[in-house]
Kinemage of the C-alpha trace (Angstrom):
@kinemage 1
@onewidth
@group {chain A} dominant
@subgroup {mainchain}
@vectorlist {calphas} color= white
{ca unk a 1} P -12.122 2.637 -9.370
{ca unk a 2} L -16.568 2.816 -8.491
{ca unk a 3} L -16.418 1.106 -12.193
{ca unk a 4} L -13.736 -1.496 -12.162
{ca unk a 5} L -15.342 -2.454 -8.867
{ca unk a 6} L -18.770 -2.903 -10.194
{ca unk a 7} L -18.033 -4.165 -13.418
{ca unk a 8} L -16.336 -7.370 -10.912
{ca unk a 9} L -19.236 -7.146 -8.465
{ca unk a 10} L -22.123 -7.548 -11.871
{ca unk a 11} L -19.283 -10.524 -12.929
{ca unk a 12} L -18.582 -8.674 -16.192
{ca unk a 13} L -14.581 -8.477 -15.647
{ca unk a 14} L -12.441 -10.768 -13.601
{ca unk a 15} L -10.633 -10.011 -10.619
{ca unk a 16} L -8.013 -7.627 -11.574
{ca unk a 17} L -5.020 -6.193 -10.592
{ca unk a 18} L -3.736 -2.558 -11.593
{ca unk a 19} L -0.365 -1.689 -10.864
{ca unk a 20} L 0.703 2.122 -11.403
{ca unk a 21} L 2.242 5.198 -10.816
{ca unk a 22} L 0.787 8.540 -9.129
{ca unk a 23} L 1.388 12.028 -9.384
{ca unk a 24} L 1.763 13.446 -5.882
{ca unk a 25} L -0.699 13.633 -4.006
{ca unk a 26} L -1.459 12.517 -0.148
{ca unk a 27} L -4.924 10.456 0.665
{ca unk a 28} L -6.368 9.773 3.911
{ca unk a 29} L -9.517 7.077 5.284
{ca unk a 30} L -12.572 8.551 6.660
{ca unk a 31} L -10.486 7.809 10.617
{ca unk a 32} L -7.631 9.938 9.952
{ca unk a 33} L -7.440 13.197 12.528
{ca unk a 34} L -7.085 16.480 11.136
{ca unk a 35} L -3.495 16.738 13.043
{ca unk a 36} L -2.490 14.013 11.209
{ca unk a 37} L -2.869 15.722 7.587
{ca unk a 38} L -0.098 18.092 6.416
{ca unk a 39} L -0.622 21.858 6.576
{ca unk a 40} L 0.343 22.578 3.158
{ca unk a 41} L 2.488 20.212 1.291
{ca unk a 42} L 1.972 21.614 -1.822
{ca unk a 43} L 0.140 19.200 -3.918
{ca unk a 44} L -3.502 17.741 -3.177
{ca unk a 45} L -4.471 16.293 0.062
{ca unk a 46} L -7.531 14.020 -0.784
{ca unk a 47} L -10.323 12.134 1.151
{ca unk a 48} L -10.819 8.360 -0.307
{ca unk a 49} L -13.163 5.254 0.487
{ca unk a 50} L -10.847 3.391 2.153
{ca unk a 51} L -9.316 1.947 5.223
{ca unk a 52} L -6.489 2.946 6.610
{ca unk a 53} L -5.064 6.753 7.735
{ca unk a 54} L -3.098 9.234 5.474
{ca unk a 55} L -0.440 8.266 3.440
{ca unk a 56} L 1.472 9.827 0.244
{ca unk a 57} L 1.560 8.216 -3.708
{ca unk a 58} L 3.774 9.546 -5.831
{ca unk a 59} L 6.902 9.040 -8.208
{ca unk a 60} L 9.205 6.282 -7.254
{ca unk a 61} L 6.210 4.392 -5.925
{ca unk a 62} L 4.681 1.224 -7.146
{ca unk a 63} L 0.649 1.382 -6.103
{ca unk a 64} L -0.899 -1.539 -6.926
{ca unk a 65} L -5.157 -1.813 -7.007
{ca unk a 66} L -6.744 -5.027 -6.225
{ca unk a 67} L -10.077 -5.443 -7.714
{ca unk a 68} L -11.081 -8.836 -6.667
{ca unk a 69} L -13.544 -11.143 -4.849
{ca unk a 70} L -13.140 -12.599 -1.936
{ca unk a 71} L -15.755 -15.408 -1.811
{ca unk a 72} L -16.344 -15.960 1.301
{ca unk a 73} L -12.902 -14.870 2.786
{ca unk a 74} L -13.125 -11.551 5.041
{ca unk a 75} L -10.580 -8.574 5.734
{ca unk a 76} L -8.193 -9.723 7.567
{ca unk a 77} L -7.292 -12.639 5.537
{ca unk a 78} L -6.772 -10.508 2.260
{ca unk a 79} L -4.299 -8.326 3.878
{ca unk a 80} L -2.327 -10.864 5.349
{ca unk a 81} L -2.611 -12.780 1.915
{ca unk a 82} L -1.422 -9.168 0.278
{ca unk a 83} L 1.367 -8.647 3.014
{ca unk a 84} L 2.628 -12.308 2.741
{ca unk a 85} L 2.748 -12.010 -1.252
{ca unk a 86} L 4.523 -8.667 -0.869
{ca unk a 87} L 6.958 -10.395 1.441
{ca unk a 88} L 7.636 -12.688 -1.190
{ca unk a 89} L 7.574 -10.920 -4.182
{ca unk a 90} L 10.261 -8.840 -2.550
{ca unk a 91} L 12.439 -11.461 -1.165
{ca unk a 92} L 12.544 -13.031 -4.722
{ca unk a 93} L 14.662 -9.880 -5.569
{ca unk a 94} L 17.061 -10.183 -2.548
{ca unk a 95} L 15.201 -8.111 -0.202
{ca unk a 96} L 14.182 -9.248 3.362
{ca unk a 97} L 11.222 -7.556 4.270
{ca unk a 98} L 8.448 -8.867 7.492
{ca unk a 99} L 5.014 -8.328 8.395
{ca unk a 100} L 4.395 -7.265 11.966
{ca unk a 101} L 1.501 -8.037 14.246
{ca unk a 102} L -0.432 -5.465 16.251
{ca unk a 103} L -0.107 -5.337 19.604
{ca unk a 104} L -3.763 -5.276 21.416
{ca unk a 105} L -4.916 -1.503 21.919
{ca unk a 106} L -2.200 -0.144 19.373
{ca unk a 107} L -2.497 1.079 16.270
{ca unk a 108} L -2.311 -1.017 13.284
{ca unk a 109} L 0.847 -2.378 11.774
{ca unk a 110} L -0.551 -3.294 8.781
{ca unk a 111} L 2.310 -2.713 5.589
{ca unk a 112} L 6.036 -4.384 4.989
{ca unk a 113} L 8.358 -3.434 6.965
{ca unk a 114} L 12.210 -4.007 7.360
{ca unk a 115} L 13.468 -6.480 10.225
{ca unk a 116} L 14.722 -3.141 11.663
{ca unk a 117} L 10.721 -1.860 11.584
{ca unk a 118} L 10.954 0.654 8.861
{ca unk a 119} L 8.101 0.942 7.194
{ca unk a 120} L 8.583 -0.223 2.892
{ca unk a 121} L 4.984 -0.639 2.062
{ca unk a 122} L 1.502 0.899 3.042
{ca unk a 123} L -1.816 -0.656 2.842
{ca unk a 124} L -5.067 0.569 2.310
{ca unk a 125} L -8.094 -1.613 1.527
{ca unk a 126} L -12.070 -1.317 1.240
{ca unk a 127} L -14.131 -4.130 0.877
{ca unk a 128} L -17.500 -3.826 0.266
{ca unk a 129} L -20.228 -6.834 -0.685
{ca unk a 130} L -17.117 -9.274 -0.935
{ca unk a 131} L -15.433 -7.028 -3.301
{ca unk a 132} L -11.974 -4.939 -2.551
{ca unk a 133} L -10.514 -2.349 -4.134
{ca unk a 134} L -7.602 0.254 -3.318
{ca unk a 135} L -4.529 -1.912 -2.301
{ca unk a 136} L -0.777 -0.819 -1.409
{ca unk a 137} L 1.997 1.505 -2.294
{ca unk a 138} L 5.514 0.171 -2.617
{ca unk a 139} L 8.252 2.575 -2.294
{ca unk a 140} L 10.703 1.714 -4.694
{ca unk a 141} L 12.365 5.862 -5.192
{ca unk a 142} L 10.026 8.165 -3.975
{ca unk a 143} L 11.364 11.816 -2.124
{ca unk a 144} L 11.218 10.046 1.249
{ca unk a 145} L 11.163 13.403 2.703
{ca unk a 146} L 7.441 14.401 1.806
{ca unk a 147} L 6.408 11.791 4.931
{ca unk a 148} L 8.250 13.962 7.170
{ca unk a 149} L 5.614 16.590 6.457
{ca unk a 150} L 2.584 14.526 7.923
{ca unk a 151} L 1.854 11.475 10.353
{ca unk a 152} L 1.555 8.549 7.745
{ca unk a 153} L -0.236 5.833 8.746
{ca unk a 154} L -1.509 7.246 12.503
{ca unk a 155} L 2.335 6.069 12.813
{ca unk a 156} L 3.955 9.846 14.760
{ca unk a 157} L 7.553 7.698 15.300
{ca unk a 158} L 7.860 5.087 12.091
{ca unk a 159} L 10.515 5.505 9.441
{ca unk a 160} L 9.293 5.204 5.934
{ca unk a 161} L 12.125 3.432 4.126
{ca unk a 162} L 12.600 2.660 0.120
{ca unk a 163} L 14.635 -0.266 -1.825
{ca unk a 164} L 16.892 2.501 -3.044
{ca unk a 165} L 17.329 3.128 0.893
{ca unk a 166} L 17.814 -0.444 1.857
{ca unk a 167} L 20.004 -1.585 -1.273
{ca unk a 168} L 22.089 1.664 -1.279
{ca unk a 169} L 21.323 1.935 -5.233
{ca unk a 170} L 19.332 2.005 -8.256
{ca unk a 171} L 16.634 -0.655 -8.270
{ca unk a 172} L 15.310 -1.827 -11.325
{ca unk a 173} L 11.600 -0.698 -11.109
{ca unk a 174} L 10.524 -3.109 -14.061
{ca unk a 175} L 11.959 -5.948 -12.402
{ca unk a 176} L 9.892 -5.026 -8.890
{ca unk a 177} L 6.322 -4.577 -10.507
{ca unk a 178} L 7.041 -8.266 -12.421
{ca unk a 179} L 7.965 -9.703 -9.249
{ca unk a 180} L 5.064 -8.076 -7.102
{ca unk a 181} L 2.798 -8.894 -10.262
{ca unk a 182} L 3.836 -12.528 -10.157
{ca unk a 183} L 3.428 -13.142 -6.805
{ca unk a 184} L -0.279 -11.456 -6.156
{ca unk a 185} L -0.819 -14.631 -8.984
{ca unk a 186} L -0.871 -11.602 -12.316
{ca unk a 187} L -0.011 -13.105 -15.632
């Protein structure tokens, strides 16, 4: 990601956006607590440059890297930007999804959630010299069980949630990363 970021930062690529899939593993920001962190989940556990606390990639997840700059716009505006083209990338399949705000002195509620407060979508971000990188992970089908082995998100009480949870069955995973690509303005 150090190259795709500098290659946008020295203007020799354009703001980009990578959507994938992971292997398991669980990454944390430089603020997560130790008692946050699994013991032993059984795949890696890895630091990263990023904001945000721990939280899991894997299968049946749609991660999506934003390599882009932000000319003159700061943090807090490309998150809600991300959240609010989640929302509607997602809603343009049939699914109702919200952003929440953070209550002062709480910790952040930064993702998509469900109206019911289930948590769909993580978000992770570092922005450095007006260019971000990391971005968000989607769950579309992942084992939803692997959160119940850490505290995702510096969230102890939040339910992580999938489409396959909230629609009851298969979701077409082709037709999600066209829909998220469209809306975060992908070709």
């Amino acid at each position: 990601m150090s190259e795709w970021v500098e290659e946008r930062r020295e203007g020799r690529a354009p703001d980009r956006l990578f959507l994938l899939s992971h292997p398991e593993v669980i990454t944390y920001g430089k603020h997560t607590a130790v008692s946050d962190l699994p013991v032993d989940p059984g795949f890696p556990v890895v630091p990263v440059d990023r904001g945000g606390h721990a939280t899991y990639h894997g299968p049946g997840q749609l991660v999506g890297y934003l390599v882009m700059n932000l000319r003159g716009g700061g943090p807090a505006d490309v998150v809600r930007w991300l959240e609010t083209s989640l929302i509607e990338g997602l809603a343009s399949l049939g699914y109702e999804t919200v952003r929440r705000d953070t209550p002062k002195g709480a910790d952040s509620l930064v993702g998509v959630w469900t109206p019911q407060h289930h948590k769909l979508v993580s978000i992770g971000m570092r922005i450095r010299g007006g260019i971000t990188s990391h971005g968000f992970a989607l769950n579309i089908d992942p084992d939803l069980t692997v959160f119940d082995r850490f505290t995702a998100c510096r969230l102890p009480d939040v339910e992580m949630t999938s489409l396959r949870r909230i629609s009851g069955g298969a979701v077409d995973e082709a037709a999600v990363r066209d829909a998220i690509a469209k809306h975060l303005g992908a070709s």
